[in-house]
N, CA, C and O atoms as a GROMACS GRO file, in nm:
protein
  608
    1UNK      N    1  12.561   9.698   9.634
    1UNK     CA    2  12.498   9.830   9.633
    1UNK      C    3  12.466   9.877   9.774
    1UNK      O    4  12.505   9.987   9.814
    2UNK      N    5  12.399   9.798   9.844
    2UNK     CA    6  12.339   9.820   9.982
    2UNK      C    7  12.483   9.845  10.125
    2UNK      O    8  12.471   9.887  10.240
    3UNK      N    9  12.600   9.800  10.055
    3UNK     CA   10  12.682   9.738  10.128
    3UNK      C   11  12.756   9.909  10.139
    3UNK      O   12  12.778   9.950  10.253
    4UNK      N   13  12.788   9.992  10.033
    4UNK     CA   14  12.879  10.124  10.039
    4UNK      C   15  12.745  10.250  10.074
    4UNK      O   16  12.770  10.363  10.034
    5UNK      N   17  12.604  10.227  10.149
    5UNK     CA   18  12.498  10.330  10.168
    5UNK      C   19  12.572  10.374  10.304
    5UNK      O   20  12.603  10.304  10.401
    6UNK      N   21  12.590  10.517  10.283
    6UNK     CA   22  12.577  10.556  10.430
    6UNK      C   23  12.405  10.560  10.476
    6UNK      O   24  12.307  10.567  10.402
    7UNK      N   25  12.413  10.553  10.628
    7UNK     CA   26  12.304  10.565  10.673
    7UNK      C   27  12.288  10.622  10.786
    7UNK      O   28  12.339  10.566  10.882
    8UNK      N   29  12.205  10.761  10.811
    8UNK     CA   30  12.251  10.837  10.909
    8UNK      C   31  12.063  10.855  11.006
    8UNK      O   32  11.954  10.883  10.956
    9UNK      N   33  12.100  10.824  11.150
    9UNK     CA   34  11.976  10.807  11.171
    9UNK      C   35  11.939  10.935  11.234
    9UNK      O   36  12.025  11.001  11.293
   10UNK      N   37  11.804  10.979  11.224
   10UNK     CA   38  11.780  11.123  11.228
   10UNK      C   39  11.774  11.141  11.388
   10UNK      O   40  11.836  11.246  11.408
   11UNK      N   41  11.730  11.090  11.512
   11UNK     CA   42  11.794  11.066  11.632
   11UNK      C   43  11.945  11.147  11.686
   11UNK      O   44  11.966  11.223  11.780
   12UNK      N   45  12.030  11.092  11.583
   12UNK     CA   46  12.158  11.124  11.594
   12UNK      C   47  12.260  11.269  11.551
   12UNK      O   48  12.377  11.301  11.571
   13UNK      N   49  12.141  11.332  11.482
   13UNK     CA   50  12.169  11.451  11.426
   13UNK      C   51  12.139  11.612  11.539
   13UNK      O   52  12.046  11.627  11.618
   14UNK      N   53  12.238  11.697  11.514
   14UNK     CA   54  12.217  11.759  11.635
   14UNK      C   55  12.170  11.935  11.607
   14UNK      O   56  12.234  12.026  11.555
   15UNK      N   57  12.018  11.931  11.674
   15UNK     CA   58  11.959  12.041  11.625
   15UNK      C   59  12.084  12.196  11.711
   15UNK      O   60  12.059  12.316  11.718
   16UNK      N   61  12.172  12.141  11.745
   16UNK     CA   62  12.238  12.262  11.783
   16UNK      C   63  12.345  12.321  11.732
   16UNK      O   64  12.390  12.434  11.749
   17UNK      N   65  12.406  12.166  11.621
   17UNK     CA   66  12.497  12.197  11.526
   17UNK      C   67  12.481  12.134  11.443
   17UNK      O   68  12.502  12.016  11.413
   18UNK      N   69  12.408  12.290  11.368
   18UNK     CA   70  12.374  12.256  11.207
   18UNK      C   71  12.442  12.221  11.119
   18UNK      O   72  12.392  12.135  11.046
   19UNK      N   73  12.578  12.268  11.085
   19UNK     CA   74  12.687  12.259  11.009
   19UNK      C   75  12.688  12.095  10.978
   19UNK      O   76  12.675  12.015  10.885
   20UNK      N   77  12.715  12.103  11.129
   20UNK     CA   78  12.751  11.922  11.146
   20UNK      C   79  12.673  11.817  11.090
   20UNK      O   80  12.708  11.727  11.013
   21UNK      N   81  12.520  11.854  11.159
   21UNK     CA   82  12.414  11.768  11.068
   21UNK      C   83  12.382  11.761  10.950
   21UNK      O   84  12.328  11.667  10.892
   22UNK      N   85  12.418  11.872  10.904
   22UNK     CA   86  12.402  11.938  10.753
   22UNK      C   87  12.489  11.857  10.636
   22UNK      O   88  12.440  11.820  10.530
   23UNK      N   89  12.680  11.830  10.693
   23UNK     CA   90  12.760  11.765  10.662
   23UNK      C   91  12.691  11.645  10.676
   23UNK      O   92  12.663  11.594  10.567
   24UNK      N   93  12.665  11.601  10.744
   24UNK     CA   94  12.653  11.462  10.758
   24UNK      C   95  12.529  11.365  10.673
   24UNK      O   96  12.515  11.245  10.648
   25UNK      N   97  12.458  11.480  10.648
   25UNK     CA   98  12.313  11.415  10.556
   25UNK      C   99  12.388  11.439  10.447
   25UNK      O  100  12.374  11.335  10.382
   26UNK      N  101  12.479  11.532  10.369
   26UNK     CA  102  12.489  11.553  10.260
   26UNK      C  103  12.621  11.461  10.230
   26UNK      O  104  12.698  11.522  10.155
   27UNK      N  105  12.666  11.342  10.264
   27UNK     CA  106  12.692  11.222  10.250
   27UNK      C  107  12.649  11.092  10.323
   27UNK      O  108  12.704  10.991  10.368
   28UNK      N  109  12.503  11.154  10.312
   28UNK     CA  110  12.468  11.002  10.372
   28UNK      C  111  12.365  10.984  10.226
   28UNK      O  112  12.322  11.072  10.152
   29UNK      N  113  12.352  10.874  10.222
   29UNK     CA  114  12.255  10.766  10.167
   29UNK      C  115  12.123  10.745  10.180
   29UNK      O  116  12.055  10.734  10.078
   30UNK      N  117  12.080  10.737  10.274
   30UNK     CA  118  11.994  10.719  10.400
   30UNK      C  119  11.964  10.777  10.509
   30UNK      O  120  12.021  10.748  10.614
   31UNK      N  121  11.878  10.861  10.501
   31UNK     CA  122  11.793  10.864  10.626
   31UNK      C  123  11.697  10.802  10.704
   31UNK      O  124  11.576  10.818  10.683
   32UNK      N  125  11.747  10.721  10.804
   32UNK     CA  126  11.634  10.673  10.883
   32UNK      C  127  11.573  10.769  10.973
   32UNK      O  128  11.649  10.847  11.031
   33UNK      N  129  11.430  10.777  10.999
   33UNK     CA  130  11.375  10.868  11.052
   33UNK      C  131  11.307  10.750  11.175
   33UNK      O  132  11.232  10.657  11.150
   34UNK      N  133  11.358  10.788  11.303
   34UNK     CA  134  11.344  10.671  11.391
   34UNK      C  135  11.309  10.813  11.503
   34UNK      O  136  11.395  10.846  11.584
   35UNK      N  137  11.170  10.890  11.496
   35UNK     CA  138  11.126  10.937  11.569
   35UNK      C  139  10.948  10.969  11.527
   35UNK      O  140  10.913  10.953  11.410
   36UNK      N  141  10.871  11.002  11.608
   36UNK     CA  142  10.744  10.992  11.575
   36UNK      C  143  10.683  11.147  11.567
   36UNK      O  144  10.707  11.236  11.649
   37UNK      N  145  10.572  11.163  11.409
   37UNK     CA  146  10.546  11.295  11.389
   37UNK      C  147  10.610  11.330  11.228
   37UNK      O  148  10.540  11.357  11.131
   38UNK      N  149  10.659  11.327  11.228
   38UNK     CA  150  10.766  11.384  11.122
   38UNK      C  151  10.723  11.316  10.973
   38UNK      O  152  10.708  11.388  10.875
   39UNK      N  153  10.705  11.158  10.966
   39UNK     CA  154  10.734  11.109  10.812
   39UNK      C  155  10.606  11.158  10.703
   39UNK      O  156  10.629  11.153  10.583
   40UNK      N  157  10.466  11.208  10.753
   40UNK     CA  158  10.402  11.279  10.678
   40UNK      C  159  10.428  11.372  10.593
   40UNK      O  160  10.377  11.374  10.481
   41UNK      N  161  10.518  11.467  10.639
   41UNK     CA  162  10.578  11.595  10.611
   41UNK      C  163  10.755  11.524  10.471
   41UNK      O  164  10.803  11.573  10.370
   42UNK      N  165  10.782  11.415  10.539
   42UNK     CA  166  10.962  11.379  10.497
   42UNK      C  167  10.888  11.313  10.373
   42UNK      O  168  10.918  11.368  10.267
   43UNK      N  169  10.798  11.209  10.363
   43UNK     CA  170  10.747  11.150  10.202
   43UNK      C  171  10.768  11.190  10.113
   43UNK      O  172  10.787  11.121  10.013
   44UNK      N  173  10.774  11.343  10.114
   44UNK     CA  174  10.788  11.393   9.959
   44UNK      C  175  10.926  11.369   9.942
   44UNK      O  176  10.942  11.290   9.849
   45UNK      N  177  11.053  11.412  10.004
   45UNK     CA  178  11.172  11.391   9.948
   45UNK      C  179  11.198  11.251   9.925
   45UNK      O  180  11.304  11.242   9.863
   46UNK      N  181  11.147  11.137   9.948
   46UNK     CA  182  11.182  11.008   9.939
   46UNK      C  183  11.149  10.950   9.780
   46UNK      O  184  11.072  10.989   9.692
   47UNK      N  185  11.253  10.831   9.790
   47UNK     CA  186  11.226  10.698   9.647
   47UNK      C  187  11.148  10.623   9.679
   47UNK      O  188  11.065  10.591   9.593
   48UNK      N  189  11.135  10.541   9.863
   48UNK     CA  190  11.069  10.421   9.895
   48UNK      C  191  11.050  10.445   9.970
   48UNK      O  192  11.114  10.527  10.036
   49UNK      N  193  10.921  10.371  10.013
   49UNK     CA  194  10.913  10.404  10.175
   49UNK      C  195  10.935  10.249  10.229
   49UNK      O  196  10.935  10.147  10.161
   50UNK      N  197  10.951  10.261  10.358
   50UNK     CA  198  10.950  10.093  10.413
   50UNK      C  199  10.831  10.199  10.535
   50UNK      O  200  10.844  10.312  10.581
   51UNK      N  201  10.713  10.082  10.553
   51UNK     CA  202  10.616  10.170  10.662
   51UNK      C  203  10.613  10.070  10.719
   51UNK      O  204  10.583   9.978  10.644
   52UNK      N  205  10.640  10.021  10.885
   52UNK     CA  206  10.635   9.987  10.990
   52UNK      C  207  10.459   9.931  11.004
   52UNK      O  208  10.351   9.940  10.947
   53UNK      N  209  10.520   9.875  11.114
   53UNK     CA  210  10.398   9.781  11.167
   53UNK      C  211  10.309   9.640  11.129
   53UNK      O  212  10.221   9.575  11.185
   54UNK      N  213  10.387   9.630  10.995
   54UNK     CA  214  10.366   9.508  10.894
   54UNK      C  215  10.398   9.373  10.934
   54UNK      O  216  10.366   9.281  10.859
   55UNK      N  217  10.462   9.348  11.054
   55UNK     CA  218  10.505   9.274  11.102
   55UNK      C  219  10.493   9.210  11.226
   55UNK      O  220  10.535   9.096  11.246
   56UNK      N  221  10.421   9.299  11.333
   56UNK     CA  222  10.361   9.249  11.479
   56UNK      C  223  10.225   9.377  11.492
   56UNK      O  224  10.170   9.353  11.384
   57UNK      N  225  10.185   9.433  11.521
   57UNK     CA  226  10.052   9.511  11.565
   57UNK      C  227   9.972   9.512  11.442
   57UNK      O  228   9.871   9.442  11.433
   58UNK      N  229  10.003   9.570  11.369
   58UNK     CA  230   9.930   9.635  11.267
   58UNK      C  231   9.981   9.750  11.140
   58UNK      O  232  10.014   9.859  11.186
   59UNK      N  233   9.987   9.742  11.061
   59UNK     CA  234  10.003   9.854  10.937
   59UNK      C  235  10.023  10.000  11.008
   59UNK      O  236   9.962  10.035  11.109
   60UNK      N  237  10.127  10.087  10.932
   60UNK     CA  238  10.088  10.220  11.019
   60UNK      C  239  10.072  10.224  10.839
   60UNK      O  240  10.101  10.146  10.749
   61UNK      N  241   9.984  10.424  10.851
   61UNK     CA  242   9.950  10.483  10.737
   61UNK      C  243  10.032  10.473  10.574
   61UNK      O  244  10.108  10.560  10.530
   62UNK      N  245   9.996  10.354  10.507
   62UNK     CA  246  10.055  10.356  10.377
   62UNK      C  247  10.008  10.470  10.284
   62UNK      O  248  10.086  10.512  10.198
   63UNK      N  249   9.899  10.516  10.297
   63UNK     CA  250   9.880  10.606  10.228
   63UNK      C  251   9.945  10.793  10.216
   63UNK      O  252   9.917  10.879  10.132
   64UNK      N  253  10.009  10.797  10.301
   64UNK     CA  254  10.101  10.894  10.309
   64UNK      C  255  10.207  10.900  10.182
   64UNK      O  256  10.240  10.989  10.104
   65UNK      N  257  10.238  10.784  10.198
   65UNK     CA  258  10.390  10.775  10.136
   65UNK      C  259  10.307  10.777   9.955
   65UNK      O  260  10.341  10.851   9.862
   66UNK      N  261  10.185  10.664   9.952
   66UNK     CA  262  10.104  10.652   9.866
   66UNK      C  263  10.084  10.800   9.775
   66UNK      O  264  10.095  10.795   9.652
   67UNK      N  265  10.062  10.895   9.826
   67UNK     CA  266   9.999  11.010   9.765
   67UNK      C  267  10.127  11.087   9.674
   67UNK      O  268  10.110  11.171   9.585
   68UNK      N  269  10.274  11.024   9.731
   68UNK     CA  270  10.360  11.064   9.665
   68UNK      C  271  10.442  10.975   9.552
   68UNK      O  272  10.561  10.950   9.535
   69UNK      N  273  10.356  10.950   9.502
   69UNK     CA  274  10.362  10.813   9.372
   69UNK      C  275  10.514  10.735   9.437
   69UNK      O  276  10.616  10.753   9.369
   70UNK      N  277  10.524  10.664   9.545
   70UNK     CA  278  10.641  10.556   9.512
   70UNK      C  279  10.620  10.435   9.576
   70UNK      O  280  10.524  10.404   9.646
   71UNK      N  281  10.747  10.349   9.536
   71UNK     CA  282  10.694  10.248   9.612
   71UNK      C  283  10.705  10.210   9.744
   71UNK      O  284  10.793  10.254   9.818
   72UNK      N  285  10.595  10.105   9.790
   72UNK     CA  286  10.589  10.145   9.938
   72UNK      C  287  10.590   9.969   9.995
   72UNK      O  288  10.511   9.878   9.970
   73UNK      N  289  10.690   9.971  10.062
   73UNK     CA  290  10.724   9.855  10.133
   73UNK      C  291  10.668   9.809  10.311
   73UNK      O  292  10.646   9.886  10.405
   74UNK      N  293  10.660   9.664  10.306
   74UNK     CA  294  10.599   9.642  10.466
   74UNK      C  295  10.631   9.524  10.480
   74UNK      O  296  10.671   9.445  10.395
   75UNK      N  297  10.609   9.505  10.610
   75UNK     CA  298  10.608   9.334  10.631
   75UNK      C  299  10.506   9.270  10.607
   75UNK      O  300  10.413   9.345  10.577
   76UNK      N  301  10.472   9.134  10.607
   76UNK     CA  302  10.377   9.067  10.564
   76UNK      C  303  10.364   8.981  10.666
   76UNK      O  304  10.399   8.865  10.642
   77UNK      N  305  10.317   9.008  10.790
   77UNK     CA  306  10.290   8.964  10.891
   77UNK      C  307  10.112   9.015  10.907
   77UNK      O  308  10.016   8.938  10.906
   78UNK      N  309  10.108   9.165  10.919
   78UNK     CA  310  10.016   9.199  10.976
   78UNK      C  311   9.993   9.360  10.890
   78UNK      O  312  10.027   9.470  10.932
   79UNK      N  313   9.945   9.335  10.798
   79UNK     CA  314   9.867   9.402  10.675
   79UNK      C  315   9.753   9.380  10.646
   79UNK      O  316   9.686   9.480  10.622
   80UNK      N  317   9.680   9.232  10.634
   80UNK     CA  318   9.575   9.173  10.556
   80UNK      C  319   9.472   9.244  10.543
   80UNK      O  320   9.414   9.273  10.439
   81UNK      N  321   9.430   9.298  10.730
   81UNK     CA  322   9.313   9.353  10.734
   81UNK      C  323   9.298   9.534  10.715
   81UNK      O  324   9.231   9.610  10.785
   82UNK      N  325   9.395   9.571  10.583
   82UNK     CA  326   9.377   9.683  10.618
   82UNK      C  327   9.335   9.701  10.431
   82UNK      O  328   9.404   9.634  10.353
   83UNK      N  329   9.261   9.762  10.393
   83UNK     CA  330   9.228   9.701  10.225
   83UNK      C  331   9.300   9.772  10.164
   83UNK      O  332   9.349   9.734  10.058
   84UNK      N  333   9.330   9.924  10.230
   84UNK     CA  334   9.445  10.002  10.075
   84UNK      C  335   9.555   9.939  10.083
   84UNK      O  336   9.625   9.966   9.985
   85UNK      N  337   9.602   9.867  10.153
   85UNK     CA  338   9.753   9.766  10.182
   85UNK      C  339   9.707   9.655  10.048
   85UNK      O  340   9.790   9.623   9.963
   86UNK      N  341   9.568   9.605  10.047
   86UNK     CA  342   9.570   9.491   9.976
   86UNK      C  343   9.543   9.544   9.826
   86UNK      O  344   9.572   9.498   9.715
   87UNK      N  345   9.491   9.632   9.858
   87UNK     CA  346   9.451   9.745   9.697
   87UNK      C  347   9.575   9.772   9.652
   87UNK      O  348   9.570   9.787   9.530
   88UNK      N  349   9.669   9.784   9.689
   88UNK     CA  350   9.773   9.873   9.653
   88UNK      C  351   9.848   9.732   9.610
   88UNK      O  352   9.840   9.697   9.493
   89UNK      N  353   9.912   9.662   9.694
   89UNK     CA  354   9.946   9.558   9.681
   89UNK      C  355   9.918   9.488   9.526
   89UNK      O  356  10.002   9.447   9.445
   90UNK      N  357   9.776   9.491   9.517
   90UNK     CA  358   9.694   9.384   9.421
   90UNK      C  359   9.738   9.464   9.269
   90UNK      O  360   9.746   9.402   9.164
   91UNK      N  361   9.763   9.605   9.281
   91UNK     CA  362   9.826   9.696   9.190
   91UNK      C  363   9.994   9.696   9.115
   91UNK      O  364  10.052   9.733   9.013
   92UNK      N  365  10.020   9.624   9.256
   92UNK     CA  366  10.188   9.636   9.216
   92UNK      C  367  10.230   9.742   9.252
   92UNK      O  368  10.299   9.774   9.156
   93UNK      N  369  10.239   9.838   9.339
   93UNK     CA  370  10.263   9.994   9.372
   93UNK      C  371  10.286   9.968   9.524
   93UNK      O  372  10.362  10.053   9.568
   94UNK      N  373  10.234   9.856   9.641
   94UNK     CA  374  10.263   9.853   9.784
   94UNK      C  375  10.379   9.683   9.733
   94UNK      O  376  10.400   9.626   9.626
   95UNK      N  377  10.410   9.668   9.834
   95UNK     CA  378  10.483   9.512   9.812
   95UNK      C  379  10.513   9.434   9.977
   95UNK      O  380  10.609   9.473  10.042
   96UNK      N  381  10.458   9.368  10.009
   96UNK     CA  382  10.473   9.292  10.135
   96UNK      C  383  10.636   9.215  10.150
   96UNK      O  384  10.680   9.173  10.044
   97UNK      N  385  10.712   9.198  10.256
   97UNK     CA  386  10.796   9.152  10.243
   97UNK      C  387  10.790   9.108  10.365
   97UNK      O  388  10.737   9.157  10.464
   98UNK      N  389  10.887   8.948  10.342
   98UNK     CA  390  10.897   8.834  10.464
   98UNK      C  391  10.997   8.881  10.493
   98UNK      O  392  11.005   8.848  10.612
   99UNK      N  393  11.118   8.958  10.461
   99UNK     CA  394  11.272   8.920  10.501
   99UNK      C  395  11.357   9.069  10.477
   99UNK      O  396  11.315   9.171  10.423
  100UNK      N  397  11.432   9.054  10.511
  100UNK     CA  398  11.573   9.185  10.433
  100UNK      C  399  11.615   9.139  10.293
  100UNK      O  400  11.662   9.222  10.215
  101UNK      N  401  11.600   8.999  10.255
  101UNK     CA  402  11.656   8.944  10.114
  101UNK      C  403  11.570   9.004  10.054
  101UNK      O  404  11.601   9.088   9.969
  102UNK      N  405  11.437   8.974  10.087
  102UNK     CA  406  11.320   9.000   9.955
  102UNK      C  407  11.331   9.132   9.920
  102UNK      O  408  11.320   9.158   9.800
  103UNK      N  409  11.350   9.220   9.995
  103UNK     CA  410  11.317   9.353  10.048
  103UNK      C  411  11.454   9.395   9.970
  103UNK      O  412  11.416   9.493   9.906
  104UNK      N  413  11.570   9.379   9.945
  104UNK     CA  414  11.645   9.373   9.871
  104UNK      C  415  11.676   9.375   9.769
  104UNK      O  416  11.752   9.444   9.700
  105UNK      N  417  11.583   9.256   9.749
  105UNK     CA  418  11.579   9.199   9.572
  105UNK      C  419  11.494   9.308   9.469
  105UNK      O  420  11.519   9.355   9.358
  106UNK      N  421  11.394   9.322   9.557
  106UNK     CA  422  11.272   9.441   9.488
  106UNK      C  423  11.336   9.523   9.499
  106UNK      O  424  11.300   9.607   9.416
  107UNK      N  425  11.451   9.575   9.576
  107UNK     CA  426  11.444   9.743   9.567
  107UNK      C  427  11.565   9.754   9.480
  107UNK      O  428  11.589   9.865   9.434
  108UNK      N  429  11.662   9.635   9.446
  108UNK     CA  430  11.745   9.655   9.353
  108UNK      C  431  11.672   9.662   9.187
  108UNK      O  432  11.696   9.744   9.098
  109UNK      N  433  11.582   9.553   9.186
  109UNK     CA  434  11.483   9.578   9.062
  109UNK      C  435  11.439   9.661   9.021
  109UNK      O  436  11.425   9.670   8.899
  110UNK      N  437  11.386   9.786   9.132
  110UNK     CA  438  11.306   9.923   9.114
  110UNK      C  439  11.416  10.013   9.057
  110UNK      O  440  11.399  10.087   8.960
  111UNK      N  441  11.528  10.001   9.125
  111UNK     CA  442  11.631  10.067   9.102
  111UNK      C  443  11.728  10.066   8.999
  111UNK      O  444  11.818  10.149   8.990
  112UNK      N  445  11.704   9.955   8.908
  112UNK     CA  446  11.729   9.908   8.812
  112UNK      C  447  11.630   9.954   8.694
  112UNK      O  448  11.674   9.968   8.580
  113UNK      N  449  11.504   9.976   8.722
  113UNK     CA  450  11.413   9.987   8.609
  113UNK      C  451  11.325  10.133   8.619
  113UNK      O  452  11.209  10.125   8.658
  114UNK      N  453  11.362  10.222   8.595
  114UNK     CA  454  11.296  10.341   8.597
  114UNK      C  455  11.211  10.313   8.534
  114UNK      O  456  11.265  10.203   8.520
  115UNK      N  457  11.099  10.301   8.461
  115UNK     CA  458  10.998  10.271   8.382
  115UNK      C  459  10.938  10.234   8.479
  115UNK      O  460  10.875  10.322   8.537
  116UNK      N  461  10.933  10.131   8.520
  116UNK     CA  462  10.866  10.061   8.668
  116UNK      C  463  10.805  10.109   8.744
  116UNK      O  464  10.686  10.097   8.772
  117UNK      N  465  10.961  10.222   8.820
  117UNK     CA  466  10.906  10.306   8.872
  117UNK      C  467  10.840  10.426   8.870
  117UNK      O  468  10.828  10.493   8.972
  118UNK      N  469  10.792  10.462   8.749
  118UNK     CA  470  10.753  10.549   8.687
  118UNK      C  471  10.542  10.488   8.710
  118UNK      O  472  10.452  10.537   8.778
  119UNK      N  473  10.546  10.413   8.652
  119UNK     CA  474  10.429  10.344   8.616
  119UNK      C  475  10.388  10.314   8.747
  119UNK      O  476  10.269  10.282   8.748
  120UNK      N  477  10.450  10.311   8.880
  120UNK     CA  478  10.396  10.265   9.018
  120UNK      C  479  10.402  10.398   9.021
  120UNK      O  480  10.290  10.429   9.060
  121UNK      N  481  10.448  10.473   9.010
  121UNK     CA  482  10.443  10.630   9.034
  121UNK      C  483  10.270  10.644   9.015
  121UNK      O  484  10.174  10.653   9.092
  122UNK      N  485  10.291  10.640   8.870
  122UNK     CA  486  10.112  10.693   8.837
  122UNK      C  487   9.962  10.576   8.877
  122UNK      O  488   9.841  10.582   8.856
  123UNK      N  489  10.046  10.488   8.937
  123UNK     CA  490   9.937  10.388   8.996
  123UNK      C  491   9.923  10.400   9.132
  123UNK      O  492   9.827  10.354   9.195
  124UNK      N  493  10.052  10.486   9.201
  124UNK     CA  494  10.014  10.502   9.347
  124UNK      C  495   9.866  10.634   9.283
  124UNK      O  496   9.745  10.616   9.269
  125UNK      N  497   9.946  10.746   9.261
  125UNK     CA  498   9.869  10.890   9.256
  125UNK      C  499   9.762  10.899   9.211
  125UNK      O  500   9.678  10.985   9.238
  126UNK      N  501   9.743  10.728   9.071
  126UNK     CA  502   9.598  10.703   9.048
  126UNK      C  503   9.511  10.640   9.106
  126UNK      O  504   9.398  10.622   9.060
  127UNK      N  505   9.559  10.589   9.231
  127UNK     CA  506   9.468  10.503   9.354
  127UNK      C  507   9.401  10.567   9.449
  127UNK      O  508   9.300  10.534   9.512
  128UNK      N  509   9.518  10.729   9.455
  128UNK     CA  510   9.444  10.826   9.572
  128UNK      C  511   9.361  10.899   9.499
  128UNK      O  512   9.259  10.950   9.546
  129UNK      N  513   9.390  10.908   9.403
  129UNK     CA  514   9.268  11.012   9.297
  129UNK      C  515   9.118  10.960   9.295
  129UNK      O  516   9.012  11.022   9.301
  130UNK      N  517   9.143  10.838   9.285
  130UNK     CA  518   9.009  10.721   9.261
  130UNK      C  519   8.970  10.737   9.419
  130UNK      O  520   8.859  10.692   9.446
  131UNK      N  521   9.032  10.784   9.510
  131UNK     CA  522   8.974  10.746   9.626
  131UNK      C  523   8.952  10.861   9.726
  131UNK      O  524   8.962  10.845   9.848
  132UNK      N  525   8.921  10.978   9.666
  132UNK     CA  526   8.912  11.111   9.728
  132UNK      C  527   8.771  11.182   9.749
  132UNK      O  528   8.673  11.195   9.675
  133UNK      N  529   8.792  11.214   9.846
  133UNK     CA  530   8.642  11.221   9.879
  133UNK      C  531   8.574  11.176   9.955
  133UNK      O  532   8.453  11.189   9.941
  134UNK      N  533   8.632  11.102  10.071
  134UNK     CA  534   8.526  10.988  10.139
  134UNK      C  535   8.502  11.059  10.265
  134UNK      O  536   8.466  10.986  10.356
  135UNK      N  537   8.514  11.188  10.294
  135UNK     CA  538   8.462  11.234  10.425
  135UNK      C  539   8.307  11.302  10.339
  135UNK      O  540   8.222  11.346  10.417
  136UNK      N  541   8.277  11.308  10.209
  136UNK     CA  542   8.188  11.368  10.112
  136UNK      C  543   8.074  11.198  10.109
  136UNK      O  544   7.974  11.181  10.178
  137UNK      N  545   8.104  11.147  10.058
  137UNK     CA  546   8.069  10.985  10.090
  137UNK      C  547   8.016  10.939  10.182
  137UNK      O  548   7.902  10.895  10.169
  138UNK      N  549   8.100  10.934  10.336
  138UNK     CA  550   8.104  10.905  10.470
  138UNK      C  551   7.914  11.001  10.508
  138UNK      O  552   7.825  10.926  10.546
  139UNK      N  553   7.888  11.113  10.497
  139UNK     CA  554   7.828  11.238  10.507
  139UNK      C  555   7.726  11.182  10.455
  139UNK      O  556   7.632  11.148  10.527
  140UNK      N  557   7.724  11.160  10.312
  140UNK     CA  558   7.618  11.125  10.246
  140UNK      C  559   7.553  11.039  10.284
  140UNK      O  560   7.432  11.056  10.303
  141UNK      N  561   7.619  10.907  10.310
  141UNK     CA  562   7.582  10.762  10.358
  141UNK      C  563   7.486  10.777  10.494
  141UNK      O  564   7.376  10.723  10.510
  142UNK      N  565   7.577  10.892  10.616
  142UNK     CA  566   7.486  10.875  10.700
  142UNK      C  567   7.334  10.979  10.716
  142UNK      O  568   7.242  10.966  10.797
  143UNK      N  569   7.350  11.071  10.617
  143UNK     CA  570   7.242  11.141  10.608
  143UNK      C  571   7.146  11.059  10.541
  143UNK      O  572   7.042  11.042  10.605
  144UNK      N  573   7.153  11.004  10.431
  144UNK     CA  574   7.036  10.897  10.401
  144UNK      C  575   7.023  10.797  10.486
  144UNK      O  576   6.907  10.785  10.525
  145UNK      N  577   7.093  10.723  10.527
  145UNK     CA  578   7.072  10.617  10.622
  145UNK      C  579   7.025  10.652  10.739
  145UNK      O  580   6.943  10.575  10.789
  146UNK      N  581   7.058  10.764  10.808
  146UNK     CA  582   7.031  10.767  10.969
  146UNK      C  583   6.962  10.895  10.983
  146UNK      O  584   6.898  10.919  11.086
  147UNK      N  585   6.968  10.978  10.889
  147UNK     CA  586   6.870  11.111  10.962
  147UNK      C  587   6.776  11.130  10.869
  147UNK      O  588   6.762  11.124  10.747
  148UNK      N  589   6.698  11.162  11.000
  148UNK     CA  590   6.523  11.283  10.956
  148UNK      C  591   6.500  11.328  10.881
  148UNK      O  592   6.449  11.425  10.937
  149UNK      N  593   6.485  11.359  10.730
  149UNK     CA  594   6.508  11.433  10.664
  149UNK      C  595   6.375  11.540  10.672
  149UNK      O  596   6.357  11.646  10.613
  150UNK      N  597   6.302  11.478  10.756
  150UNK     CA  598   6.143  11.570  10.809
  150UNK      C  599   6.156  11.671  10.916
  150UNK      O  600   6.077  11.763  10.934
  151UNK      N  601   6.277  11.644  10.995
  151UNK     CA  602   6.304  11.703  11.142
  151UNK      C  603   6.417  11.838  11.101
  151UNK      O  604   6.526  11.804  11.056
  152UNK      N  605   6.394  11.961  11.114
  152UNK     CA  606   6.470  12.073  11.046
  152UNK      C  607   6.577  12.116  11.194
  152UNK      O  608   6.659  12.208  11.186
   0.00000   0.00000   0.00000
């Protein structure tokens, strides 16, 4: 399956000839988006995400891809300390991966089982639902905790 994907990296596409780029996504497979800014906005058209940083620094934003019910892939290096990675994870809706095999194996499974992905669908969108609100929260917490409520 993985072996006949075109894969066209967005780098390589040329904002001066549209035609061309235009042709070229509309037989590709794959878009890799290998520039910074952009994948907030690209999530919605996607099946999976693979999100970077899982593997040497740190996690970048899973919850992006999260808000658009799919599943969302990383390395399992350097996730632990981030909790919607482990929330999500602990759900079945994020998935850590050691390798390109593993990473493989799951995405032929997903791809195999619409139901699956259906049900991580409504477990991503029901994780951000459960979790909205926290600049309302954040506010609250420090107005009882830290301010005056005597001082106008």
């Amino acid at each position: 399956l993985f072996a006949k994907q075109k894969i066209t990296r967005f780098s390589h596409l040329s904002t001066a000839d549209f035609q061309t780029s235009n042709a070229t996504l509309q037989t590709s497979n794959i878009l890799l988006i290998d520039n910074v800014g952009m994948l907030s906005a690209l999530y919605q058209y996607a099946d999976f995400a693979f999100v970077g940083g899982g593997f040497r620094q740190g996690l970048h934003n899973i919850l992006e891809p999260a808000v658009f019910g799919m599943p969302i892939f990383f390395g399992s290096r350097a996730y632990r300390k981030f909790d919607e990675a482990l929330h999500l994870e602990k759900q079945g809706v994020a998935f850590s991966v050691p390798n390109s095999e593993k990473l493989k194996a799951k995405l032929l499974q997903l791809i195999e089982n619409q139901e699956e992905r259906q049900k991580i669908a409504e477990n991503c969108i029901g994780f951000v639902k459960e979790n909205l609100g926290a600049s309302e929260k954040i506010l609250n917490y420090l107005e009882v905790n830290f301010f005056d409520k005597s001082i106008n």
